[in-house]
C-alpha positions as CSV (number, residue, x, y, z in Angstrom):
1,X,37.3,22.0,36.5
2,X,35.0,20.0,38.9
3,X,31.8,18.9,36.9
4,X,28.9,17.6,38.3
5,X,26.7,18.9,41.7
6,X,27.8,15.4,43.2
7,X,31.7,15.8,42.8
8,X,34.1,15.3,45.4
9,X,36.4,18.2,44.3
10,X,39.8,16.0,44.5
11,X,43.0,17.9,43.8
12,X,45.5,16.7,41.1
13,X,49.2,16.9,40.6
14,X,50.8,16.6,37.5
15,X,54.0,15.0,38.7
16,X,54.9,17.6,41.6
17,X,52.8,20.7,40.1
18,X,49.3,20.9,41.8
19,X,47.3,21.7,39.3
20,X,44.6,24.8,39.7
21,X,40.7,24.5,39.9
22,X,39.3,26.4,37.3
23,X,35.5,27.8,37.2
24,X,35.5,27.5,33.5
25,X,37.5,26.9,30.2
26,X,37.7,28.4,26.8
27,X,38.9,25.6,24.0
28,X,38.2,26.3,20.9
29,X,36.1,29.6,21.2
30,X,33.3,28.0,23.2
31,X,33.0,28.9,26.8
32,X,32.4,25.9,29.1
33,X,31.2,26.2,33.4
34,X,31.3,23.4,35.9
35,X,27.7,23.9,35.7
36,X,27.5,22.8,31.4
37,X,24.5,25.1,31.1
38,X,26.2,27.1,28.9
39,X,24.6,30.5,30.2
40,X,28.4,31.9,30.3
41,X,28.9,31.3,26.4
42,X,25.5,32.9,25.7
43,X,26.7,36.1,27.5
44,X,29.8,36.2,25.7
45,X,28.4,35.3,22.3
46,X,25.5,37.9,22.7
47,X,28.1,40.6,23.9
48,X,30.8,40.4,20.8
49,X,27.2,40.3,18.1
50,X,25.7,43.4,19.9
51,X,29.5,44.9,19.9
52,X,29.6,44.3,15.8
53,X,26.2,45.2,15.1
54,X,26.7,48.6,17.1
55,X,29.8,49.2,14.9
56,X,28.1,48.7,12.1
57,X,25.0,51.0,12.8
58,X,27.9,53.9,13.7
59,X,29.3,53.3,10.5
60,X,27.3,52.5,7.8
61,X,24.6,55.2,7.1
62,X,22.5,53.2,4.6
63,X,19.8,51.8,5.9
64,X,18.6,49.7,2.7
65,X,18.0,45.8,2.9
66,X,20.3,45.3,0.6
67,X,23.7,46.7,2.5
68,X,22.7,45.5,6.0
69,X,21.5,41.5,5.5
70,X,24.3,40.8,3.8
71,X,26.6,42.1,6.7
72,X,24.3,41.0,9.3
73,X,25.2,37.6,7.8
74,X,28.6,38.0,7.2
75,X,29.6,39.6,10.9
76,X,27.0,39.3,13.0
77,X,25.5,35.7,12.6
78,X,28.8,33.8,12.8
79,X,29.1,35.0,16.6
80,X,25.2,33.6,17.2
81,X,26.0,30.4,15.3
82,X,29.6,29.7,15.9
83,X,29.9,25.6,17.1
84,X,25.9,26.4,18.5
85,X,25.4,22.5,17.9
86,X,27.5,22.1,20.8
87,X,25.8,25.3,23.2
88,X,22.9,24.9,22.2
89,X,20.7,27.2,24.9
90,X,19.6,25.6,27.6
91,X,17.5,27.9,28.8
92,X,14.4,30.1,27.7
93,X,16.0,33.4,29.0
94,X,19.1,32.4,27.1
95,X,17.3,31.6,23.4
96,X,15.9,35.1,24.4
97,X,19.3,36.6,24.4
98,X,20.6,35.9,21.3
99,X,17.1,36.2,19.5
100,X,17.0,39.8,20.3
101,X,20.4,40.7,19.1
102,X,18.6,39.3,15.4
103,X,15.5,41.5,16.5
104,X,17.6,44.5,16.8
105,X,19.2,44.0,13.5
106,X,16.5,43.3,10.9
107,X,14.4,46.9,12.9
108,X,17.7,48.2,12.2
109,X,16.8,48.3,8.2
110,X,14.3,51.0,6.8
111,X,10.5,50.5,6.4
112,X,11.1,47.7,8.8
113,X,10.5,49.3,12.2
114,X,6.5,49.6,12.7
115,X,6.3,45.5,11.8
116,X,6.7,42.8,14.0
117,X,9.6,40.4,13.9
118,X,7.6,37.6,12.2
119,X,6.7,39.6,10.0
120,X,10.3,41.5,9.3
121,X,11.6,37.6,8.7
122,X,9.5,36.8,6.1
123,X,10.1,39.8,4.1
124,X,14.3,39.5,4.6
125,X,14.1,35.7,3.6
126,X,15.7,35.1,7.4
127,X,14.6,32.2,10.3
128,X,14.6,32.7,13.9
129,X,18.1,30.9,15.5
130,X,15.9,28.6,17.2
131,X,14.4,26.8,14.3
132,X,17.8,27.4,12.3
133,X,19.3,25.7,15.6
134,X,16.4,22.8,15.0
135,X,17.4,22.2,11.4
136,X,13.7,23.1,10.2
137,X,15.1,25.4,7.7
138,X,14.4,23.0,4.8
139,X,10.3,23.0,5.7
140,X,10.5,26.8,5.7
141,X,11.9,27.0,2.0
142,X,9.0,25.5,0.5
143,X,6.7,28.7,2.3
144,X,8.1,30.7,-1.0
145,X,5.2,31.6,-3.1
146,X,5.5,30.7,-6.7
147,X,6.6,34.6,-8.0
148,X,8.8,35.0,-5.6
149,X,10.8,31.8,-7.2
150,X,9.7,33.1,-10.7
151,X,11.7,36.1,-10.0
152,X,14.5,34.9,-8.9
153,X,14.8,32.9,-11.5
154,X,14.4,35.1,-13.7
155,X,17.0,37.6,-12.3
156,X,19.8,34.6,-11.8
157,X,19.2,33.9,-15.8
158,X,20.0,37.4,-16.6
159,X,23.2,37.7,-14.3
160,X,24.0,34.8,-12.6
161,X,22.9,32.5,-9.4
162,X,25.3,34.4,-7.2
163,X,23.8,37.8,-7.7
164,X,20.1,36.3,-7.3
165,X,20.9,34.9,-3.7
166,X,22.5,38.4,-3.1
167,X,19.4,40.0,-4.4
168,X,16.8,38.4,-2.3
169,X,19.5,37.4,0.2
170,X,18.4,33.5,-0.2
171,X,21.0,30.9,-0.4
172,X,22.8,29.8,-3.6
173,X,21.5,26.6,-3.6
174,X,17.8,27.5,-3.3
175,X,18.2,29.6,-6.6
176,X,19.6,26.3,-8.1
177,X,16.9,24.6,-6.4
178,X,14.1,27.1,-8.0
179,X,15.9,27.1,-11.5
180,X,15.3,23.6,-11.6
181,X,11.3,23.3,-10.7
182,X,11.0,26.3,-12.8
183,X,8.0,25.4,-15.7
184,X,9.1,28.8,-17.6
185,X,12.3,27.7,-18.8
186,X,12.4,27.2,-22.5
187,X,13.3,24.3,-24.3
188,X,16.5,25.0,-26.9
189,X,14.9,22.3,-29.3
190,X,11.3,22.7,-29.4
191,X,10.8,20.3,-32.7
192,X,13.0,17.8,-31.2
193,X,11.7,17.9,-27.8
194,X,7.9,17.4,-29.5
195,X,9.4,14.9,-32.0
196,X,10.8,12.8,-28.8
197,X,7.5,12.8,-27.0
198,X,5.6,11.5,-29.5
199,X,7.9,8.4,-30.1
200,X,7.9,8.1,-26.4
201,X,4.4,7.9,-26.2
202,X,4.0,5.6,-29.6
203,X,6.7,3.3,-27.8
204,X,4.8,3.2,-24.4
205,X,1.3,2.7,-26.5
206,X,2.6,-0.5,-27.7
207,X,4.1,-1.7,-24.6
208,X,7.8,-1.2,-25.3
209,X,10.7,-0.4,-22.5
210,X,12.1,3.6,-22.7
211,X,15.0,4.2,-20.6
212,X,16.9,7.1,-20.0
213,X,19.3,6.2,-22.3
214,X,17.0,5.3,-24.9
215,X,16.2,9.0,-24.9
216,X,19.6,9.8,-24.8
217,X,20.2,7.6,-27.9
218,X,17.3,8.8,-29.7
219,X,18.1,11.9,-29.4
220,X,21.5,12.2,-30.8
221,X,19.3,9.9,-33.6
222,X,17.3,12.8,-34.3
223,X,19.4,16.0,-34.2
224,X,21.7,14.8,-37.0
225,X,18.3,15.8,-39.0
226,X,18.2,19.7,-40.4
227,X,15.4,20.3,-39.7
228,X,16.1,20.3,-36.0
229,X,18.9,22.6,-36.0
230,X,18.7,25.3,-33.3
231,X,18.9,29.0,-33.8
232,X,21.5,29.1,-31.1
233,X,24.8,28.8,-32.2
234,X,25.4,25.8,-29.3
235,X,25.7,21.9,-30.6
236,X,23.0,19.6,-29.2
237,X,25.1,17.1,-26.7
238,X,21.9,15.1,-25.0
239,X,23.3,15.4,-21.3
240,X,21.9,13.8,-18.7
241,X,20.1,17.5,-17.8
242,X,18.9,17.5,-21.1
243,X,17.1,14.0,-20.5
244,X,15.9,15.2,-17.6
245,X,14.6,18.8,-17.9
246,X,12.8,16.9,-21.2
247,X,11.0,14.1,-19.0
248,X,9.9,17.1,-16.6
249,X,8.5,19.3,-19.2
250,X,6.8,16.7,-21.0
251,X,5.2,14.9,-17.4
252,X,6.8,11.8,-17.7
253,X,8.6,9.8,-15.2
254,X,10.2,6.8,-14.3
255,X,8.3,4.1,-13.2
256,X,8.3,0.3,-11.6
257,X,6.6,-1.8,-14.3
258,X,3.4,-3.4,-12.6
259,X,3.4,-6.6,-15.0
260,X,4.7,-8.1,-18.1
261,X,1.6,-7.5,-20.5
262,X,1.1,-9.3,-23.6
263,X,1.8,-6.9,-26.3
264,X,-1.4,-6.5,-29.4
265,X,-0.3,-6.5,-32.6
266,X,-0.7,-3.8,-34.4
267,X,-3.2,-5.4,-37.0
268,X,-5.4,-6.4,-33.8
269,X,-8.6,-5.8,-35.8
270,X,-7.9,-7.8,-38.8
271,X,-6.9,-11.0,-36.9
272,X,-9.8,-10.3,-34.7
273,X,-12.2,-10.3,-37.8
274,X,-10.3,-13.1,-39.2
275,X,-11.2,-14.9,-36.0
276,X,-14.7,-14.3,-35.9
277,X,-15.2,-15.0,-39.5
278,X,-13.5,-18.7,-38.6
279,X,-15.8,-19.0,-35.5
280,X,-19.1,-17.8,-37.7
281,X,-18.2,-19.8,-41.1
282,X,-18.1,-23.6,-39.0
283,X,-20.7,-22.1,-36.9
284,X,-23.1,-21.8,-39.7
285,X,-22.2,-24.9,-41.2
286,X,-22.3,-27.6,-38.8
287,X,-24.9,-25.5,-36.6
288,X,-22.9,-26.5,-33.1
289,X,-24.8,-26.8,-29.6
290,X,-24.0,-24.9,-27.0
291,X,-23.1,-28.0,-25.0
292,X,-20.6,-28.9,-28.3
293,X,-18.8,-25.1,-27.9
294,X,-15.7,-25.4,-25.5
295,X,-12.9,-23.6,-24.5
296,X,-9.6,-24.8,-22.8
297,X,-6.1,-23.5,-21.5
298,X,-3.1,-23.9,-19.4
299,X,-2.6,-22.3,-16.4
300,X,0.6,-23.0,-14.2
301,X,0.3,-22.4,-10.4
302,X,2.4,-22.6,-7.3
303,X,2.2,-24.7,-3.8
304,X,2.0,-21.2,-2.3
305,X,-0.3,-19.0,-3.2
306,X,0.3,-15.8,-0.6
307,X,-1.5,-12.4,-1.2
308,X,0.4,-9.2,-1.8
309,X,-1.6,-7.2,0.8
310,X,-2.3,-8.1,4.7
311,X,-3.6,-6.0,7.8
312,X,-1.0,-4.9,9.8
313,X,0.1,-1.8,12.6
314,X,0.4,1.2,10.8
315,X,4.1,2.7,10.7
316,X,5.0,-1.2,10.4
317,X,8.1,-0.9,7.8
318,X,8.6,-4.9,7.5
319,X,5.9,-6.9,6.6
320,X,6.4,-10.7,7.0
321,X,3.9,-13.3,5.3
322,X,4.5,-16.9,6.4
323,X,5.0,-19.3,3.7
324,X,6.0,-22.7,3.3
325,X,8.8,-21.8,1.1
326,X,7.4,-23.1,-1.9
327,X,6.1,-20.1,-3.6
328,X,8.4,-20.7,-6.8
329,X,7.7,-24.6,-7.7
330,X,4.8,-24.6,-10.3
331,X,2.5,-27.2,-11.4
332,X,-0.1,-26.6,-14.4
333,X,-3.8,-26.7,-14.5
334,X,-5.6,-27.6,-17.3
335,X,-9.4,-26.2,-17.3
336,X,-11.5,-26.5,-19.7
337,X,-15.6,-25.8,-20.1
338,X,-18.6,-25.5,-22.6
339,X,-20.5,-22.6,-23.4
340,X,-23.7,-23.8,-21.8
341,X,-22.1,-23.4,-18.6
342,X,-20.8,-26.6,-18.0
343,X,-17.6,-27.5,-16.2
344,X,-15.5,-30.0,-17.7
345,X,-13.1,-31.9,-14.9
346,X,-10.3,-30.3,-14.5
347,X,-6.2,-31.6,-14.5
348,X,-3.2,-31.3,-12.6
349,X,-0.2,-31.8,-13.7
350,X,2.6,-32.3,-10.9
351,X,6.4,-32.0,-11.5
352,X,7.5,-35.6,-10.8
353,X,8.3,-38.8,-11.9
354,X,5.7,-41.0,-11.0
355,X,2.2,-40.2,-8.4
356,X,2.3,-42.1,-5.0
357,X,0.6,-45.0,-5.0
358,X,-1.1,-45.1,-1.9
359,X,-2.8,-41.8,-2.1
360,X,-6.2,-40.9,-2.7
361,X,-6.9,-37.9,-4.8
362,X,-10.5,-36.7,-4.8
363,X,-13.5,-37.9,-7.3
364,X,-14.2,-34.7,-10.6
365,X,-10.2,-34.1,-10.8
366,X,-7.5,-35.5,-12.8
367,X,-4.0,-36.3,-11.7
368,X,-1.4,-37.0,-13.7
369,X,2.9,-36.7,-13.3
370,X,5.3,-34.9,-16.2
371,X,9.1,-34.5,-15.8
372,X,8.5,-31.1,-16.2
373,X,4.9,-30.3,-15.3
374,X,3.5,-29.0,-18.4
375,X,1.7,-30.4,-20.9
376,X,2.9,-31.7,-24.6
377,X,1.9,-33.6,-26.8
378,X,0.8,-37.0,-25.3
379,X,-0.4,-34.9,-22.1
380,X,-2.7,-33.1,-24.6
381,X,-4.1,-36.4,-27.0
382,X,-4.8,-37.9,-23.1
383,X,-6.7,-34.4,-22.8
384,X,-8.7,-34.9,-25.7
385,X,-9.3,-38.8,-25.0
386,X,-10.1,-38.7,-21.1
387,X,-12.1,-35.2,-20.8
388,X,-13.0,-33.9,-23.6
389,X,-14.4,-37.1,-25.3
390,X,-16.5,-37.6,-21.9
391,X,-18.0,-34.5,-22.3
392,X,-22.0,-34.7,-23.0
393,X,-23.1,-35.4,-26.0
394,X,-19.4,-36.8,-27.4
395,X,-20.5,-40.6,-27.5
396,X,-23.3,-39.2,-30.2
397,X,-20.5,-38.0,-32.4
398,X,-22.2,-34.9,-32.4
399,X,-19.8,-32.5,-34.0
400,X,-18.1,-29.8,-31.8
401,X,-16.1,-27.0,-31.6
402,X,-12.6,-26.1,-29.3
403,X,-11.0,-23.1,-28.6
404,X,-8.1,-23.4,-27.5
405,X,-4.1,-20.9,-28.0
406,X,-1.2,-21.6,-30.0
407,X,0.4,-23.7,-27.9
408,X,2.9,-25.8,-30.0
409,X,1.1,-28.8,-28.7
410,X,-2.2,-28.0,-29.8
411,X,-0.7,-27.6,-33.4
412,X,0.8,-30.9,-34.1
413,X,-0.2,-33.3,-36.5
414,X,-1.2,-36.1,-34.2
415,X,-3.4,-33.8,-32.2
416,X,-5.4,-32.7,-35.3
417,X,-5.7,-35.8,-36.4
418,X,-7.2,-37.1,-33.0
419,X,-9.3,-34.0,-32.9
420,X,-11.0,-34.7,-36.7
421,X,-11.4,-38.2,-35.5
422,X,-13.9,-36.7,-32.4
423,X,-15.2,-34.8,-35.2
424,X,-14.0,-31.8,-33.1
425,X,-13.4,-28.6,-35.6
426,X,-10.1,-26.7,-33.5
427,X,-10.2,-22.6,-33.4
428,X,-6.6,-21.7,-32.7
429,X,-6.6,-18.0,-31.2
430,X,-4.3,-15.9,-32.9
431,X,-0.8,-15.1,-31.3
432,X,-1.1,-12.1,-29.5
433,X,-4.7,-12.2,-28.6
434,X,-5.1,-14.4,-25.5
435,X,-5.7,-11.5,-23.3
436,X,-8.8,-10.8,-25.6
437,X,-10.3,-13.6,-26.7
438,X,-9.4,-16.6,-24.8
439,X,-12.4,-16.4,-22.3
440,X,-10.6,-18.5,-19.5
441,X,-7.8,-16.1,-19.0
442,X,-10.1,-12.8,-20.1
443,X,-13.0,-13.6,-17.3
444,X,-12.6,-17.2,-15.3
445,X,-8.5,-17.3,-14.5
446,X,-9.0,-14.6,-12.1
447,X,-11.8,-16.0,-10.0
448,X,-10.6,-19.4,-9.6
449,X,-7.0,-18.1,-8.6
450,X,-9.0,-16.2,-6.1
451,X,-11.1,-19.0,-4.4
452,X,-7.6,-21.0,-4.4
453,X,-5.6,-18.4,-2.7
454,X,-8.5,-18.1,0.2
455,X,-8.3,-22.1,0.5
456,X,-4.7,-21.7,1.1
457,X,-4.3,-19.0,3.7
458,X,-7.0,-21.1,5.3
459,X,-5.1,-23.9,5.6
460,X,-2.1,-21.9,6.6
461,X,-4.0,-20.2,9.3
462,X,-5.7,-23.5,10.7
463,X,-2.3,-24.6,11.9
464,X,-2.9,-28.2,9.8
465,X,0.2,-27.6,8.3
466,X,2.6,-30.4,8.8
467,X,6.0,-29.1,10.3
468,X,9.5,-30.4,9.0
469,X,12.6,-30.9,11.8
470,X,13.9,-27.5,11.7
471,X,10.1,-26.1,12.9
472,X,9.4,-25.3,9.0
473,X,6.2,-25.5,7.2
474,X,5.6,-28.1,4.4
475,X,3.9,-27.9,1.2
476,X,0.6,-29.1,1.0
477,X,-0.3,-32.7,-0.1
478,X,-0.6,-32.9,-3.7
479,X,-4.2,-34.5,-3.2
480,X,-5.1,-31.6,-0.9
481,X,-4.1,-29.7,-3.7
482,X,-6.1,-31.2,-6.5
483,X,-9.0,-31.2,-3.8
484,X,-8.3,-27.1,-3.6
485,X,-8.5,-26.9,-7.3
486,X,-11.7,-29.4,-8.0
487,X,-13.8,-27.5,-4.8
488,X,-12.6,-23.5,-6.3
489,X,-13.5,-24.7,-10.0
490,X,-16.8,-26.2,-9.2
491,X,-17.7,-22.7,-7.3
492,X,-17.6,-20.7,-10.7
493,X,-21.2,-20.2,-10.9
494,X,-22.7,-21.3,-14.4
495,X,-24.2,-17.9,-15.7
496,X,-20.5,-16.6,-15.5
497,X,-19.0,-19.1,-18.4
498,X,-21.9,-18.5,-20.0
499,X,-21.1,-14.8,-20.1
500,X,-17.4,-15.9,-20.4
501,X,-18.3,-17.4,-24.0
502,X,-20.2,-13.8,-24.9
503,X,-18.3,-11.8,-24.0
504,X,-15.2,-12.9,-26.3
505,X,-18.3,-13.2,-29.1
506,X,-17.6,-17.5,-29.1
507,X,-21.5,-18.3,-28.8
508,X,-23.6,-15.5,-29.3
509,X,-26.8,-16.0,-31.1
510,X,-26.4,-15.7,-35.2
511,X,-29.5,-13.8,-35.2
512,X,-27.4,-10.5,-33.1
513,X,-30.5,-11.4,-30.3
514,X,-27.4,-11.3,-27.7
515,X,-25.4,-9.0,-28.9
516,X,-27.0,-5.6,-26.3
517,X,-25.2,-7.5,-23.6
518,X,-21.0,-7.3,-24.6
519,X,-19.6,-3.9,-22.5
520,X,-16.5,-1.9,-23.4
521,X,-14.1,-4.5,-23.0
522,X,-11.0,-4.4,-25.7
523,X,-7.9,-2.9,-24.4
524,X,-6.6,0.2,-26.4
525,X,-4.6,0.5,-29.3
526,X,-2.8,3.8,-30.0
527,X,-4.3,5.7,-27.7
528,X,-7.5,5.1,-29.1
529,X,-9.5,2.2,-27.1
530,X,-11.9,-0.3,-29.8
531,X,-14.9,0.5,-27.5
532,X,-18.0,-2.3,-27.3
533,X,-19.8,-0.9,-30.0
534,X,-17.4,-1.0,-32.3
535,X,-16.5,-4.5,-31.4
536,X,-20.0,-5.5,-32.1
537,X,-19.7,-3.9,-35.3
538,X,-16.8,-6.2,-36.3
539,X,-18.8,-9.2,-35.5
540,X,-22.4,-7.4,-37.1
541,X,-20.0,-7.2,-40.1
542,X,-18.4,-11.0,-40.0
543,X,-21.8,-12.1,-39.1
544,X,-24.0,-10.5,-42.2
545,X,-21.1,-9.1,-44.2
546,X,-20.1,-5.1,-44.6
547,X,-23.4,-2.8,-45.1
């Protein structure tokens, strides 16, 4: 066989034998011409289907749905389908062929005749062969309405799956497919099931880690209780169905946790009231300025400070953000400020040795070097001496109050005693309540981090990055750095530490003058969020004692 309009037509021998030129060849069922436009195998396919289908219209005198789909499937549809990723139709004339033998069959079946082929499609369950030939069948199955699945689950729970594709002459794997989606099935251990959810929900309230196997494990926990034995004479095994018919029922899913949150404690109000009993006792009693109320934390941060989110093509499915490869070496930030609004200077802390000596770092910042680029003990006594005892009003002795976490360095001996000394009362926060009343990371943190991050993609963008050998960018200068820090800490306007201090209830007037301005800020606890109001109450309670 010649193929191809521009072939030469050479003869071949196979050794002395001259072998024939054929118009076409049969291999394997499928009908192939010089011409490949498979018009021949059309003909023939169309030709054995109509032969079939006439046989069985001679033969079979029922005329019901149910006796002819299911042999228009089983001898008829092979012959249109048969290797068809391989003839596919060409032409328009030839898809017309073998569609019609499918038309002929479904007006074949009573009550079908006056309605047109769309239309007889839909009610059979069938596709036309040319979206069956474009693999589009998987789009159509989702075009069942919702009772349509409801009954065929229903009818593959009372006999089997088998019978239900039979019945409404669907495939076996869509009944599978609808048992599974199904919302009517019923739950063999109701109590249990209910039981489950709740802990589930108590341990997600509280911040805890479920897994699947958790579930799994809990489960088995609680059927060996009585009261969660089943009517039905089957034992409880907690299969991996089980776990997950009982996360669809109950609308849970797995998820990607979003961040490691700091988990409340469960007495959250008592330590809270024990707080702001602490704060209002000394507050009353040595009667502190506002300029003599600070707060201070720790904050570490990283060279490269690159955004999550960027503008980019849409469709793009890599999105590169240029770095200098130094997102993951951290330094620390110390800030500190006063609840009149003042800024204290901040501190860096770099991870080396020893600062370079002929470097400049910028005026209103403090630069220091730690092995490990936190702060301890000494870092924090040179805290107290080189900031905090400049603050205004500290050469007066006038006697202040600091707020600061549990940091093990903030609790030592030597740092109390240096503290007393400055006549500086300390408020340690409790553990566990950082994220609600340490002002810095509940309202400034944020901010700052932000006006940092926009200094640095500056920079990155500017093209005043220095460039190592290999055409690699290199960190920043630690004094650009500290400059970074000193210029995004001095933007925090004044009126928001001010509201900082409020809103965690550190310097609000005795007299409750302030207290219309705190909003619905406390995260929840058991599903039951401590709104403003209540807050207020707390501290209307600390403040003049219970009514």
């Amino acid at each position: 066989m010649h193929l191809g309009m521009t072939n030469k037509n050479f003869s071949y021998k196979l050794g002395t034998h001259r072998l024939e030129v054929t118009e076409e060849e049969k291999d394997l069922g499928v009908l192939v011409d010089r011409r490949m436009t498979m018009s021949r195998q059309c003909d023939v396919a169309v030709k054995k289907a109509n032969a079939v289908l006439g046989c069985i219209r001679r033969s079979i005198s029922s005329r019901d749905k149910e006796v002819l789909v299911p042999l228009y499937k089983a001898l008829v549809s092979p012959h249109l389908e048969y290797c068809v990723q391989f003839w596919s139709p060409m032409f328009k004339k030839d898809e017309y062929k073998l569609e019609r033998v499918q038309r002929r069959a479904t007006r074949m079946i009573r009550g079908m005749e006056n309605l047109s082929y769309e239309r007889r499609l839909e009610e059979l369950g069938l596709f036309t062969l040319t979206k069956r030939r474009l693999s589009e069948i998987k789009r159509k199955r989702s075009s069942y309405h919702a009772a349509f699945k409801l009954k065929v689950v229903e009818y593959a729970e009372a006999n089997n799956n088998c019978a239900a594709a039979r019945e409404f002459c669907i495939n076996e794997k869509q009944v599978r497919e609808c048992k599974k989606k199904c919302p009517t099935r019923c739950a063999s251990f109701p109590e249990l099931e209910k039981d489950l959810n709740n802990w589930v929900v108590e341990c997600r309230q509280n911040g805890y880690i479920v897994t699947r196997t958790g579930i799994h494990l809990r489960a088995l926990q609680m059927s060996k209780d009585n009261k969660y034995k089943s009517v039905k004479p089957s034992m409880f095994v907690a299969s991996a169905g089980c776990c997950t018919r009982f996360i669809s029922h109950h609308g849970l899913c797995l998820c990607q946790r979003t961040k490691i949150a700091q988990k409340l404690p469960r007495d959250l109000e008592e330590k809270i009231e024990s707080f702001q009993r602490f704060i209002i006792k000394y507050r009353k009693e040595y009667a502190f300025e506002l300029s003599q109320i600070g707060n201070m934390d720790e904050t570490p941060m990283t060279f490269d400070l690159p955004s999550n989110r960027t503008v980019t093509g849409v469709g793009e499915k890599t999105v590169l953000i240029k770095t200098s490869g130094h997102e993951k070496i951290h330094f620390t930030v110390v800030l500190s400020c006063l609840a009149n609004g003042s800024k204290l200077p901040p501190v860096v802390v770099f991870k080396r040795k020893t600062l370079p000596k002929n470097m400049k770092f910028p005026a209103g910042v403090i630069v220091c070097a730690h092995e490990k680029g936190w702060m301890d003990e000494s870092e924090t006594i040179e805290w107290l001496e080189k900031v905090w005892n400049k603050r205004p009003g500290a050469l007066f002795k006038k006697p202040a109050m600091l707020v600061w976490d549990m940091f093990r360095a903030h609790k030592t001996d030597e740092v109390k005693n240096v503290a007393k000394n400055m006549k500086t009362t300390l408020a340690v926060i409790p553990g566990g309540l950082t994220s609600v009343l340490q002002l810095l990371d509940v309202c400034l943190n944020k901010p700052f981090k932000d006006r940092l991050r926009k200094m640095w993609s500056e920079w990155m963008c500017s093209g005043m990055a220095k460039l190592t050998e290999g055409r690699n960018h290199m960190k920043p200068e630690i004094n650009l750095v500290a400059q970074w820090i000193k210029d995004s800490w001095v933007s925090i306007p004044s009126e928001m530490v001010e509201k900082s201090f409020r809103k965690c209830c550190i310097s609000n007037a005795l007299d409750g003058s302030e207290d219309d301005g705190l909003e619905n800020w406390l995260p929840a606890r058991q599903g039951k969020p401590l709104a403003g109001r209540d807050f207020l109450f707390t501290w209307s309670v600390c403040r003049h004692g219970a009514p």
